[in-house]
C-alpha positions as CSV (number, residue, x, y, z in Angstrom):
1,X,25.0,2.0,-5.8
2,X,22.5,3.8,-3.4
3,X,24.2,3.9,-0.2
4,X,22.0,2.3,2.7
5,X,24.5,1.5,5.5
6,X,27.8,2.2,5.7
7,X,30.1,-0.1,7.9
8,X,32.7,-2.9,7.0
9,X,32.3,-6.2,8.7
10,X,32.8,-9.1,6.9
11,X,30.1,-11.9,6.8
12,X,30.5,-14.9,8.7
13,X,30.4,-18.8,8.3
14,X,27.9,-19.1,10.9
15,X,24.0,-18.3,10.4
16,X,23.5,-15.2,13.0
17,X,21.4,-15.8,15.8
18,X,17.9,-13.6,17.0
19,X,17.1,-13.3,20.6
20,X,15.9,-9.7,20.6
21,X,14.9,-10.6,24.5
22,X,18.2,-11.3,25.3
23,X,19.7,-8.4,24.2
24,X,17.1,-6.1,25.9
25,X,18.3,-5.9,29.0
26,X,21.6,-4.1,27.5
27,X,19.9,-1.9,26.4
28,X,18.0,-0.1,29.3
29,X,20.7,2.7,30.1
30,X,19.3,6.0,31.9
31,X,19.4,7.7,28.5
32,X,17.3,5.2,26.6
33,X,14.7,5.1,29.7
34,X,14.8,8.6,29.7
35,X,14.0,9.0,26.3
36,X,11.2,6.3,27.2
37,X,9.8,8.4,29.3
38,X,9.4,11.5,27.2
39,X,7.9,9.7,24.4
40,X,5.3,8.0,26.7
41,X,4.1,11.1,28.4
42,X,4.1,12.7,25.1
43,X,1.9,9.7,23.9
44,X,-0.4,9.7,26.8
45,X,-1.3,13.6,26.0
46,X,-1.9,13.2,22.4
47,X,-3.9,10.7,21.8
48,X,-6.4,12.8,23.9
49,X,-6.0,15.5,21.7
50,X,-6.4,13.1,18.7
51,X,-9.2,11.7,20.0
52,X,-11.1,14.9,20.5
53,X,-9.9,16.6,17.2
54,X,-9.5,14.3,14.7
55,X,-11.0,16.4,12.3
56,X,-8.4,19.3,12.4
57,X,-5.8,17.1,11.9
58,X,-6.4,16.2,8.0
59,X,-4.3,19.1,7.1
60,X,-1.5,17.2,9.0
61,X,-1.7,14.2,7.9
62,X,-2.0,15.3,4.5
63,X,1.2,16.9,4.5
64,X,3.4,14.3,6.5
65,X,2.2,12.0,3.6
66,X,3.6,14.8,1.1
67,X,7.2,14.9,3.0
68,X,7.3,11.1,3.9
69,X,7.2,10.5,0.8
70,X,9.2,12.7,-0.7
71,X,12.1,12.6,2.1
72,X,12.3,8.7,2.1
73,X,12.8,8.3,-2.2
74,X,15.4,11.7,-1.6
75,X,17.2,10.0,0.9
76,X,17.8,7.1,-2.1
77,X,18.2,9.8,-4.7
78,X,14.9,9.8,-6.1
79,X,13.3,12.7,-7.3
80,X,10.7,14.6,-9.4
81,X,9.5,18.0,-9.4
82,X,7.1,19.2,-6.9
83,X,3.7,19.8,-8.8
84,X,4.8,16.3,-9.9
85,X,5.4,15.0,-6.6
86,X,1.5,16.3,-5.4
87,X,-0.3,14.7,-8.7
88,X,1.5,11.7,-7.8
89,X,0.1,11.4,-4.8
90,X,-3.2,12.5,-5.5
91,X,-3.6,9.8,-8.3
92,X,-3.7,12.7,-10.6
93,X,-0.8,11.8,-13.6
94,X,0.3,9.0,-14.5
95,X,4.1,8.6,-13.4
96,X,6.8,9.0,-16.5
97,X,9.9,7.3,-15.5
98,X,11.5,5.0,-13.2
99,X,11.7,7.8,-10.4
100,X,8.0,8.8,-10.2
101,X,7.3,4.7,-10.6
102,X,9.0,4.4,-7.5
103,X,7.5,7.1,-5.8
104,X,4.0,6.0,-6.8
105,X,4.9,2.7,-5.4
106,X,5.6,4.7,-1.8
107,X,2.9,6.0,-1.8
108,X,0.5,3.3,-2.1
109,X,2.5,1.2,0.2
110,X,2.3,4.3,2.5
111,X,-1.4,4.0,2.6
112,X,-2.0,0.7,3.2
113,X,0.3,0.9,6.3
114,X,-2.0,4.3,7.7
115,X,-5.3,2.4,6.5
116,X,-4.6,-0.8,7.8
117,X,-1.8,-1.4,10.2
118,X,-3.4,-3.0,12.7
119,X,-4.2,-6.1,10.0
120,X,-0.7,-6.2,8.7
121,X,1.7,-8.3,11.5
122,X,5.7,-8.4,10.6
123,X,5.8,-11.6,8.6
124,X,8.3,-12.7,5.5
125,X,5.4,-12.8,3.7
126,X,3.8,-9.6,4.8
127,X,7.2,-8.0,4.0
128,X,7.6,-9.5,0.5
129,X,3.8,-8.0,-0.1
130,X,5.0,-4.8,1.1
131,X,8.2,-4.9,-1.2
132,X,5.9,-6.6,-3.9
133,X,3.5,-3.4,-3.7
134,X,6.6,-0.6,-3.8
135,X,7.2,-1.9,-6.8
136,X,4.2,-2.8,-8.4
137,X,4.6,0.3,-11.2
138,X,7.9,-0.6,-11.8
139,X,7.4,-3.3,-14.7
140,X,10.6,-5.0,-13.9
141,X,9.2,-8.4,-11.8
142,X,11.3,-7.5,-9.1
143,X,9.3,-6.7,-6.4
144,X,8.1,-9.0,-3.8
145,X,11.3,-11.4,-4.3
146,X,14.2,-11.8,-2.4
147,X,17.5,-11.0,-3.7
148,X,18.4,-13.4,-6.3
149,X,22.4,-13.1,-6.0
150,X,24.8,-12.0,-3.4
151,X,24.7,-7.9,-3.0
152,X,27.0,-5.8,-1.2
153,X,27.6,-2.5,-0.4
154,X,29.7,-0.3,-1.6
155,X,31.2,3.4,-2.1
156,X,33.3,4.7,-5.2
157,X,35.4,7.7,-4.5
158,X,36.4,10.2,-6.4
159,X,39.5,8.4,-8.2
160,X,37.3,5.1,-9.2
161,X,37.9,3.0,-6.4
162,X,35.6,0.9,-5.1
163,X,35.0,0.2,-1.7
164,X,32.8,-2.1,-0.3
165,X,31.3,-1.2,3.3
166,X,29.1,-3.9,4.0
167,X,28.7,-7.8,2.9
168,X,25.1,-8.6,3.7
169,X,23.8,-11.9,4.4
170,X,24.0,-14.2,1.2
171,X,20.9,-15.1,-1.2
172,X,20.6,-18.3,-0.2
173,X,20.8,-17.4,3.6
174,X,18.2,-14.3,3.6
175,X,14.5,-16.5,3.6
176,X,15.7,-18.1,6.5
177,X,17.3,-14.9,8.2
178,X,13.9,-13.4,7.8
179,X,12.1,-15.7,9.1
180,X,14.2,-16.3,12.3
181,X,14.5,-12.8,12.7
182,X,10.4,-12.4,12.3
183,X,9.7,-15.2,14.9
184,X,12.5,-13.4,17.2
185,X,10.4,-9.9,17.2
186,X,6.8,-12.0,17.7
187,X,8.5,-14.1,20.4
188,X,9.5,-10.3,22.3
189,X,6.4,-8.9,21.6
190,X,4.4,-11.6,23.0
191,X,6.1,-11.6,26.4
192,X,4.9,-8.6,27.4
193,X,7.9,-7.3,28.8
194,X,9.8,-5.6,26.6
195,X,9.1,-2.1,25.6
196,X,8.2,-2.0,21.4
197,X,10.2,1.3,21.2
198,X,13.1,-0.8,21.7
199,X,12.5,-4.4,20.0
200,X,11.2,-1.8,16.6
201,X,14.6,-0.2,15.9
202,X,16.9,-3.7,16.7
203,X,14.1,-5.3,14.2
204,X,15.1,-2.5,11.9
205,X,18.8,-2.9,12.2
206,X,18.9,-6.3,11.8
207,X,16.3,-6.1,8.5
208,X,18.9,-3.4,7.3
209,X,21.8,-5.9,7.6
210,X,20.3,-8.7,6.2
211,X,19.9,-6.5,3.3
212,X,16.7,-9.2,1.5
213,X,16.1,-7.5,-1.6
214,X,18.3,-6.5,-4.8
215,X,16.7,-3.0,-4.4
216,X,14.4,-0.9,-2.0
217,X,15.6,-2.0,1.6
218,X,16.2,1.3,3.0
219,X,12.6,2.6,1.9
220,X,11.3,-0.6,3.2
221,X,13.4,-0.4,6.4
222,X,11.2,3.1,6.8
223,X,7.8,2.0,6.0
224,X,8.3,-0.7,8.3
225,X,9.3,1.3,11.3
226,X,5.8,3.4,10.2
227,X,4.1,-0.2,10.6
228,X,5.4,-1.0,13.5
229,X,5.1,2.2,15.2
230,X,1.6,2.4,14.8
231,X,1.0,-1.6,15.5
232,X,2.5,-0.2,19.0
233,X,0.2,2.5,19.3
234,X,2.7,5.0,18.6
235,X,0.7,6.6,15.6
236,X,3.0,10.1,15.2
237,X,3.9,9.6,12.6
238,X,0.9,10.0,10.5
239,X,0.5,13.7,11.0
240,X,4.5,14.0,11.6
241,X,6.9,13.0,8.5
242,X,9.3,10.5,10.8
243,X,10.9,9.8,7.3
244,X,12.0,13.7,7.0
245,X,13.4,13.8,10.4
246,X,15.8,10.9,9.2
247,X,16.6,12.6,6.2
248,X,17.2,15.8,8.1
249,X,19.6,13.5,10.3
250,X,20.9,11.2,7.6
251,X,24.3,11.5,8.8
252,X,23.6,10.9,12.0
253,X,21.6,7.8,10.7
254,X,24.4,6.6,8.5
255,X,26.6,6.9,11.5
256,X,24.2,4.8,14.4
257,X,23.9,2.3,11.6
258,X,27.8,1.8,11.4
259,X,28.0,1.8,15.0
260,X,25.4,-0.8,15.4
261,X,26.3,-3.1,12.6
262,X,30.0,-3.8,13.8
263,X,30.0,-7.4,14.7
264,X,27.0,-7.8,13.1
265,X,27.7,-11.4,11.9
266,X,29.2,-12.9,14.5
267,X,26.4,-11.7,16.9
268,X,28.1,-9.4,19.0
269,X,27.0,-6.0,17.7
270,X,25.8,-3.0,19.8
271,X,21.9,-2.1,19.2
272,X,22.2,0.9,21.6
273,X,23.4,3.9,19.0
274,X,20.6,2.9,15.9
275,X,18.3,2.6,19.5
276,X,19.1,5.6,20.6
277,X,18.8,7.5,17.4
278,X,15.7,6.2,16.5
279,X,14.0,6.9,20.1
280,X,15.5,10.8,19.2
281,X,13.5,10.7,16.3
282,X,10.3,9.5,17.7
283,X,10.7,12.1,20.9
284,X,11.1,14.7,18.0
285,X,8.2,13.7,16.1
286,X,6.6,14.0,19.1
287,X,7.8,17.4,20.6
288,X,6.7,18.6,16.6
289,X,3.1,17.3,17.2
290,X,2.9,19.2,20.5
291,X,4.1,22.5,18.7
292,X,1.6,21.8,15.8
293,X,-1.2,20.8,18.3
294,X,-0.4,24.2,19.9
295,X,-0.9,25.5,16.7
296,X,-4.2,24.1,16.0
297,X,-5.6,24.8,19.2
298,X,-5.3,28.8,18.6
299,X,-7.4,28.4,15.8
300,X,-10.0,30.0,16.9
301,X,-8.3,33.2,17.3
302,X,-8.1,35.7,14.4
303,X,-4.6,35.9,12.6
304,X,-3.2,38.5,14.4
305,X,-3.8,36.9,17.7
306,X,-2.7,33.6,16.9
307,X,1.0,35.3,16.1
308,X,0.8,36.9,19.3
309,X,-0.4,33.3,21.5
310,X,2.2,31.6,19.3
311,X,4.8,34.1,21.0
312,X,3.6,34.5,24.2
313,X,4.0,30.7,24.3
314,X,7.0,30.3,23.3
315,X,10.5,30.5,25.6
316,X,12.7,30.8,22.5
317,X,13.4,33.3,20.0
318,X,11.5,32.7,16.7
319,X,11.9,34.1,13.3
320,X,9.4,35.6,11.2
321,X,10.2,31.9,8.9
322,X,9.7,30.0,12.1
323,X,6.5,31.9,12.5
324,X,5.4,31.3,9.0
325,X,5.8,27.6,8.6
326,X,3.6,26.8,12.0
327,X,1.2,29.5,10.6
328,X,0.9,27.9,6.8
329,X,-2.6,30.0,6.5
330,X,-1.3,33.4,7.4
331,X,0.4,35.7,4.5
332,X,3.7,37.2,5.2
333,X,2.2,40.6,5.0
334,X,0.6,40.0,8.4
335,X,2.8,38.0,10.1
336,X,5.1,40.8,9.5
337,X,2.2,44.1,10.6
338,X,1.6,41.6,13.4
339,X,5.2,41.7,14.8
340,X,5.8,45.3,13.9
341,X,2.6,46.4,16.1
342,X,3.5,43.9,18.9
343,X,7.1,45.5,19.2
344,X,5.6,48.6,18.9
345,X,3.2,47.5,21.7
346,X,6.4,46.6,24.6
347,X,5.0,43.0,24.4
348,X,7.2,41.6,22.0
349,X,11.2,42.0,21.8
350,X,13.4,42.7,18.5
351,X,16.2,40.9,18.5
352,X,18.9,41.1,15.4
353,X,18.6,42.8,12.1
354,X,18.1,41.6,8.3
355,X,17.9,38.2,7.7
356,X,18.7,37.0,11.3
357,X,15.9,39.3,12.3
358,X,14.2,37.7,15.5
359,X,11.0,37.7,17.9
360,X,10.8,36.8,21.5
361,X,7.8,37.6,24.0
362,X,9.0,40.3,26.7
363,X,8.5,38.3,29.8
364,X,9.4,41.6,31.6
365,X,6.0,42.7,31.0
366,X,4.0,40.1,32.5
């Protein structure tokens, strides 16, 4: 069984109640408002930026398409090739097995949530849609229902044995859970006082626990956050794969879900960890658009040039790799006569040999 969260609390007698508002206070440490605050300057510059340059950013959003949807199916073991994975996407093939099904579903629920977020609210039956759409290729009449029998989640070592790491809500429970737990985000959002970038990842955790559908919830779990991101004006992650981060940090994810989940049904769970690692992820979607934006904005500049600004800007050592990947457009060959003239030149520092071969601007000089 895919492994989606990983905790052991047994579920209770009691239907769990939803009062994201009262558990919002607990959560306003300095290191949450901190985090807060990054995110929202980092917002307020950006959407400048986006404003004015829409146009250069296609190339971005392009490729965070490309890794959110391949990093969200990986992270559930879904895979196919990656000249697969791009005809996929562009509607080019038709998809040959369960896997690329799936993906293809990803992708269209992907777009819908880029195209038309701001006409898509939280609702059970926006979220069945949603879950109806993922698997709309699939053929199996399973998508867009709840879960039809009680599901749990487990883990199978090496030996055989089974163990099971989470009970989620029952089937019969889950269309009411939904619902209560759908009104209880509305009724926060609508105050007005309570910051989305916290009420998204509690929404989240809670959707994660209740566990609605036989199949799909953790690729759900992430298109929603996408939704609700950009219904919150928080619209990163369209040119900046939020989806890859995670998987970069799935351990770390796997870990703030535990955390966050004990005494889950009996209402007296933590939100702060799966809080605070989601409000890491946004800041470092973020603080990657600011590096790409840097990026775009020496575009103007011939190749060599831009190597040189991309230096001179920098406080940290970079690699010819790091140089590459913010540089997609520039060949190896001159990235690499670009650093060896710029060394030669005093203005940029060798650091290393081989493969951990580095670069760093020689602030001595300016």
């Amino acid at each position: 069984m895919r492994k989606e969260i990983r905790v052991n609390c047994p579920a209770g007698d009691i239907m769990r109640n939803y009062d994201y508002r009262q558990n919002y206070g607990k959560l306003l440490t300095p290191e949450t408002v901190g985090l807060l605050t990054t995110i929202h300057e980092y917002k307020g510059e950006q959407t400048l930026f986006i404003e004015s340059r829409a146009d250069t950013l296609s190339q971005l959003m392009d490729m965070a398409k490309i890794q959110s949807t391949e990093a969200s199916n990986r992270i559930e073991n879904i895979y196919t090739s990656q000249d697969r994975l791009k005809k996929i996407l562009m509607d080019k093939t038709t998809p040959r097995n369960r896997s690329e099904r799936e993906i293809a579903g990803y992708r269209d629920v992907l777009a819908t949530i880029h195209e038309s977020h701001d006409y898509i609210p939280p609702k059970p039956s926006v979220i069945l849609q949603l879950h109806r759409d993922l698997y709309k290729y699939s053929g199996m009449g399973t998508g867009g229902s709840y879960k039809n029998s009680d599901n749990v989640i487990s883990e199978t070592d090496a030996q055989g044995n089974r163990t099971v790491r989470w009970q989620p809500v029952p089937a019969w429970e889950t269309p009411e859970s939904v619902e209560r737990m759908c009104a209880a985000l509305e009724d926060a959002l609508g105050s007005g006082d309570c910051d989305p970038l916290l009420l998204i990842p509690m929404f989240i955790l809670d959707f994660l626990c209740i566990h609605p559908f036989n199949d799909g919830n953790g690729r759900l779990s992430r298109l929603l956050t996408l939704l609700l991101l950009y219904r919150a004006g928080y619209i990163v992650g369209k040119y900046i794969s939020i989806e890859k981060l995670i998987e970069q940090s799935k351990e770390s994810y796997y870990e703030a879900l535990q955390l966050s989940s004990q005494g889950w049904h009996q209402g007296e769970n933590d939100y702060l960890p799966f809080v605070l690692y989601s409000l890491g992820i946004v800041a470092a979607a973020y603080r990657d658009f600011s590096a790409r934006v840097q990026t775009l904005s020496l575009s103007g500049l011939s190749k060599p040039e831009r190597v040189r600004e991309l230096l001179k800007g920098s406080l940290n050592k970079m690699t010819k790799a790091d140089i590459l990947a913010k540089c997609t457009d520039i060949s190896p060959i001159t990235v690499q006569r670009s650093l060896s003239q710029l060394v030669s030149s005093g203005q940029v520092l060798k650091l290393g040999g081989g493969r951990y071969t580095a670069y760093i601007w020689n602030r001595e000089r300016d």
